[in-house]
C-alpha positions in Angstrom: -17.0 -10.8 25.8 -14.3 -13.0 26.3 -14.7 -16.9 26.0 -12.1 -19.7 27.3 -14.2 -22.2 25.8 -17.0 -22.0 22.4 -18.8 -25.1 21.8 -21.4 -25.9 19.3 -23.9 -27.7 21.4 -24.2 -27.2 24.8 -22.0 -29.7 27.3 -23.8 -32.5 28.9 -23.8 -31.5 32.4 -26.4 -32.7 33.3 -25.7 -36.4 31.7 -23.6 -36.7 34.9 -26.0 -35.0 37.7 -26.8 -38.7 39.2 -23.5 -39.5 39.6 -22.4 -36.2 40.8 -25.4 -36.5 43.5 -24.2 -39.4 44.8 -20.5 -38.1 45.2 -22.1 -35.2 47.1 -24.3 -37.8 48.8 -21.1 -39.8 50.2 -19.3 -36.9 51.0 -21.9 -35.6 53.1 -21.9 -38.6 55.0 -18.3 -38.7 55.5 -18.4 -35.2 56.6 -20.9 -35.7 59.4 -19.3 -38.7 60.6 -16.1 -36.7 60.9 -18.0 -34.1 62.5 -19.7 -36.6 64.7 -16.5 -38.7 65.5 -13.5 -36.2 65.9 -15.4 -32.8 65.9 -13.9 -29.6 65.3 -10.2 -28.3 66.3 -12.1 -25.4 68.0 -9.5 -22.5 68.5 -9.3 -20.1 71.0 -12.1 -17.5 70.2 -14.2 -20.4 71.0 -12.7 -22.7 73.8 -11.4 -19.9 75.8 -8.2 -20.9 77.6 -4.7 -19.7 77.4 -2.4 -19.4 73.8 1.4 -19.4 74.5 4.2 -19.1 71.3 7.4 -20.2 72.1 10.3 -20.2 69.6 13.4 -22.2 69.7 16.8 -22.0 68.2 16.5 -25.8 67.2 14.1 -28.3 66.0 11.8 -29.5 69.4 10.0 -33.0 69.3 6.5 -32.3 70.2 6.2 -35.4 72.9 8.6 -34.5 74.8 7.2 -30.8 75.3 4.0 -33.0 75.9 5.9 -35.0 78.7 8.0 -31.7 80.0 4.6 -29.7 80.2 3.0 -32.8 81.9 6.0 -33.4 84.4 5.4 -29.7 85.2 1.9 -30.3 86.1 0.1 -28.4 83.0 -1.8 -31.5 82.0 -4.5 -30.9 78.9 -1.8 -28.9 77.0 -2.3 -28.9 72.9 0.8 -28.6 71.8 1.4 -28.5 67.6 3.7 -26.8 65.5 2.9 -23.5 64.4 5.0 -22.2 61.1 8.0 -24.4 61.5 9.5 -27.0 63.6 11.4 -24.5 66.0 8.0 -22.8 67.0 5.1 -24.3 68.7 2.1 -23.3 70.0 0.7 -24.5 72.9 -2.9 -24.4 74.1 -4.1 -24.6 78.0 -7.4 -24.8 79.4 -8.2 -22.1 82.0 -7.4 -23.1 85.3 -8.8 -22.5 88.6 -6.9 -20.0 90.7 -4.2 -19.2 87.7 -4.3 -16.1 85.5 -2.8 -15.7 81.9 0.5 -14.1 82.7 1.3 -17.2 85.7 0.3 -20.0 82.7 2.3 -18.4 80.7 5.2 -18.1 82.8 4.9 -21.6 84.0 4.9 -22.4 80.2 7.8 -21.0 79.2 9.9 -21.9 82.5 8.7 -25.4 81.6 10.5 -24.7 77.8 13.5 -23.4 79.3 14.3 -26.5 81.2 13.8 -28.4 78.0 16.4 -25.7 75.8 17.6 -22.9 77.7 16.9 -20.8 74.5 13.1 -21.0 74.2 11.3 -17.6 74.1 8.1 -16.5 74.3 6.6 -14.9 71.1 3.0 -14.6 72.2 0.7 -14.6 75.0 -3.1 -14.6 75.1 -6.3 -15.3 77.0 -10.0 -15.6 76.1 -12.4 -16.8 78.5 -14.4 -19.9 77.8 -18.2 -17.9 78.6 -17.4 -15.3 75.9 -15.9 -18.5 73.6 -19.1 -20.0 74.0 -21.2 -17.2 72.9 -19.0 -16.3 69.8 -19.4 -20.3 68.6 -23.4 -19.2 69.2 -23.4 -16.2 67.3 -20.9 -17.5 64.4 -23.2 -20.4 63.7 -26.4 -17.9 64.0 -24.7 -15.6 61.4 -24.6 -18.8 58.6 -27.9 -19.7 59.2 -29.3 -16.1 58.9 -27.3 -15.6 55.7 -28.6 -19.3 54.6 -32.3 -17.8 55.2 -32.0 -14.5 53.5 -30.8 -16.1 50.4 -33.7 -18.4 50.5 -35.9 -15.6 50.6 -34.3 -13.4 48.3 -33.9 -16.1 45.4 -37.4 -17.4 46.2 -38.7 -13.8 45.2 -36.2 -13.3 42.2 -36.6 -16.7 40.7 -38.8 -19.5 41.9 -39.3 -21.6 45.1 -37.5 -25.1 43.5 -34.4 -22.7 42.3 -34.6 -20.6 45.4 -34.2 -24.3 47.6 -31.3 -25.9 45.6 -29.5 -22.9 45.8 -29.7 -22.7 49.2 -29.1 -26.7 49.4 -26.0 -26.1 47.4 -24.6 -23.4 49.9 -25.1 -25.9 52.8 -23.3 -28.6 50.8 -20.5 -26.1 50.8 -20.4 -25.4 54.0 -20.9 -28.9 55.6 -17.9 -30.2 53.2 -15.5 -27.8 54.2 -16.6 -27.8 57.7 -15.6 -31.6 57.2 -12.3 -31.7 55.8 -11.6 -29.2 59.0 -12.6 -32.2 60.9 -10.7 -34.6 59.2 -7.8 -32.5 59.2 -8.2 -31.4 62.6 -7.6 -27.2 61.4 -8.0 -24.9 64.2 -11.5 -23.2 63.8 -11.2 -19.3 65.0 -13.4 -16.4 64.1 -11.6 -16.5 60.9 -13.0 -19.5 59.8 -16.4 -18.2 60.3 -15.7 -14.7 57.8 -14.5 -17.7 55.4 -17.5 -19.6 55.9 -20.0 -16.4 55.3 -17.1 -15.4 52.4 -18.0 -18.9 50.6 -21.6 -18.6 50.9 -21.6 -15.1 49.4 -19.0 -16.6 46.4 -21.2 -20.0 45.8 -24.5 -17.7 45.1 -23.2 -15.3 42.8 -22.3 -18.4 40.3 -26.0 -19.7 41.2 -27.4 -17.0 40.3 -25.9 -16.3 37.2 -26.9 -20.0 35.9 -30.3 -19.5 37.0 -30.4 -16.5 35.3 -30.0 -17.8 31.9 -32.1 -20.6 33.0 -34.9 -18.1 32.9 -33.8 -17.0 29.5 -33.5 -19.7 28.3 -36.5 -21.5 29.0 -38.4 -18.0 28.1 -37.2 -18.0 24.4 -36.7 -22.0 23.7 -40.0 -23.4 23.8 -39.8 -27.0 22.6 -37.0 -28.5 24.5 -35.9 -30.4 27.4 -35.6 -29.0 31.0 -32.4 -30.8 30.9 -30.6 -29.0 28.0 -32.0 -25.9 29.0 -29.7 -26.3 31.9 -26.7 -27.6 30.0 -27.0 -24.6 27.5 -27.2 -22.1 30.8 -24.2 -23.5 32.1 -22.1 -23.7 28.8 -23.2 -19.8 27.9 -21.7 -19.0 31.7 -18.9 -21.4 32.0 -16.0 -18.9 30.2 -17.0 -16.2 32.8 -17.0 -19.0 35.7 -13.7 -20.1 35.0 -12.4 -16.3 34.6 -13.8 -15.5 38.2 -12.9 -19.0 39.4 -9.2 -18.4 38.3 -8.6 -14.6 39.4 -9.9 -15.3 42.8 -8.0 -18.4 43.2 -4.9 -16.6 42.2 -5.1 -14.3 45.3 -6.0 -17.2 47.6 -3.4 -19.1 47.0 -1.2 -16.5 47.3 -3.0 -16.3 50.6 -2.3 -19.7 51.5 1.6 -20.1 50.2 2.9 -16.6 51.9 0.3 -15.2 54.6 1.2 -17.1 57.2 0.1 -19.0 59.8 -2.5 -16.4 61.1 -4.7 -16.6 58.0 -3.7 -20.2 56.5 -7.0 -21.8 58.0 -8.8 -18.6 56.4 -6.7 -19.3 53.3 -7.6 -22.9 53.3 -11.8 -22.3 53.9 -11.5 -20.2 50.6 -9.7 -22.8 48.4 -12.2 -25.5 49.4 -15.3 -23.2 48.9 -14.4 -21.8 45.7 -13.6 -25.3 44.4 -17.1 -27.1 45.8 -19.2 -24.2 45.2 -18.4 -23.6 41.5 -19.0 -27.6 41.6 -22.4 -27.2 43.4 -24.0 -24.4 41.5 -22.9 -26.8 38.5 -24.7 -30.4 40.1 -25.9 -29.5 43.4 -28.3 -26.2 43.1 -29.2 -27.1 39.1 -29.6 -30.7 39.8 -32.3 -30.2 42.5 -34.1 -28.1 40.9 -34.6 -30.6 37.9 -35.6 -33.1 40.8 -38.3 -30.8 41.9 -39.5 -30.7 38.5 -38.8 -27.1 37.3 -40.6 -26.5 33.9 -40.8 -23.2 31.5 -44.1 -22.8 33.0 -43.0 -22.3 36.3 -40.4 -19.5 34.2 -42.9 -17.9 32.8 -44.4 -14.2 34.3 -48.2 -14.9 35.4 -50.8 -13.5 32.8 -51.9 -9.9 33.5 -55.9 -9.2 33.5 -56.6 -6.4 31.2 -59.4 -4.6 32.6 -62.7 -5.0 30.2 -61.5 -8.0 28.6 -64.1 -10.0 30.0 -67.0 -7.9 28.3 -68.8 -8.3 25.0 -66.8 -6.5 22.2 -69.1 -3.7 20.5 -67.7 -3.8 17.4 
């Protein structure tokens, strides 16, 4: 097998897990401040409302489509650029009384007055009611997929592995739910595939380190829980990095040249690959060492042989 990188001794990950909890730790929190300050850029699948392109043959100032849309009555517009500075795309609530193709037009007539050249690209509609289920079900899918692996890896391995690998899934999540925050990204049905994409990514490297963490602690018997870890790590890191880097190649091919449509998509991908080679590193080993994992807790439970207990007649 190829190997980036053949040590001696194994590397002292584990040296560094306090510190590395208590990055996570203040992440976390800035993440749910975000989250409980600005909220999320919900998109369309989920708000419902009306989506209108419009492209321009020159660079357009984005307040004063605010104030043209405003002096045309369409107040509550989101208006942001969308690829480049001539095109924009500009969000309405639903409106009593008005249908899609009579927002749209009063939209772009709005445009026109500003530059006679302005052109609608695209025109679409969700309604807020089906929105509103589609945020239900997207967030039901996550924490489905969060219970399953709990289940799965409590059967396969052991219930303290089984919780911080689930712990470091949800400290994936939450993170790049909160740099959407921050950043104020549009979150669309997209987002959510990501988000289920990332969870599926983060526990295939868990896994793998708690597999040699098994093997480990089965053949090593004098040593420390701690070095077992940083041995499993260091035998998995080469074939980390390898996955790590061939999936990051596509994605930020993704994310240069895909386009607007998928750059959110793009975007989830980078951050959950980054953070959740990070947390199956800290976050999922580091918890379990918390919890007190031993090589007892590794080892298979003794088998009864049947007669054992009875007086040998030899």
């Amino acid at each position: 097998m190829f190997e980036i990188l053949k040590t001696k001794e194994p590397l002292p990950f584990m040296r560094f897990s306090k510190g590395a909890t208590a990055f996570s730790l203040v992440l976390i929190a800035l993440c749910f401040f975000s989250l409980a300050t600005r909220g999320l850029n919900w998109g369309l699948d989920f708000t419902g409302g009306t989506v209108v392109e419009v492209a321009f043959e020159q660079v357009v100032e984005l307040d004063e489509v605010r104030g043209q849309l405003d002096g045309a009555g369409l107040n509550g517009a989101t208006v942001q650029h969308f690829g480049t500075s001539r095109d924009l795309l500009i969000r309405m609530p639903p409106q009593d009384g008005a249908n899609v193709q009579q927002q749209g037009d009063a939209v772009i007539a709005a445009m026109q007055q500003l530059s006679a050249d302005a052109e609608m690209k695209r025109l679409e509609f969700v309604g807020p009611s089906i929105g509103k289920e589609l945020a239900e079900q997207g967030g039901l899918a996550i924490l489905v997929a969060l219970l399953c692996i709990l289940i799965y890896v409590g059967i396969r391995f052991e219930w303290r592995l089984a919780s911080g690998a689930v712990l470091s899934l949800a400290h994936d999540v939450i993170i790049t739910l909160g740099v959407f925050s921050w950043l104020q990204i549009e979150v669309d049905l997209t987002i959510v595939a990501a988000l289920l994409t990332v969870v599926g990514y983060s526990l295939n490297d868990t896994i793998v380190v708690f597999d040699r963490v098994r093997e480990n602690f089965r053949r090593v018997r004098e040593t420390t829980t701690a070095r077992v870890f940083d041995e499993a790590i260091t035998d998995t890191l080469s074939r980390t990095l390898i996955t790590s880097a061939t999936t990051l190649v596509v994605v930020v091919a993704l994310f240069m040249k895909g386009g607007a449509l998928i750059h959110g998509f793009a975007t989830a991908l980078l951050l959950g690959i980054g953070f959740g080679t990070y947390s199956s590193i800290y976050i999922a080993s580091a918890w379990a060492m918390l919890l007190g994992v031993t090589r007892e807790h590794m080892l298979p439970p003794p088998v009864d042989k049947e007669g054992a207990d009875q007086e040998s007649l030899m």
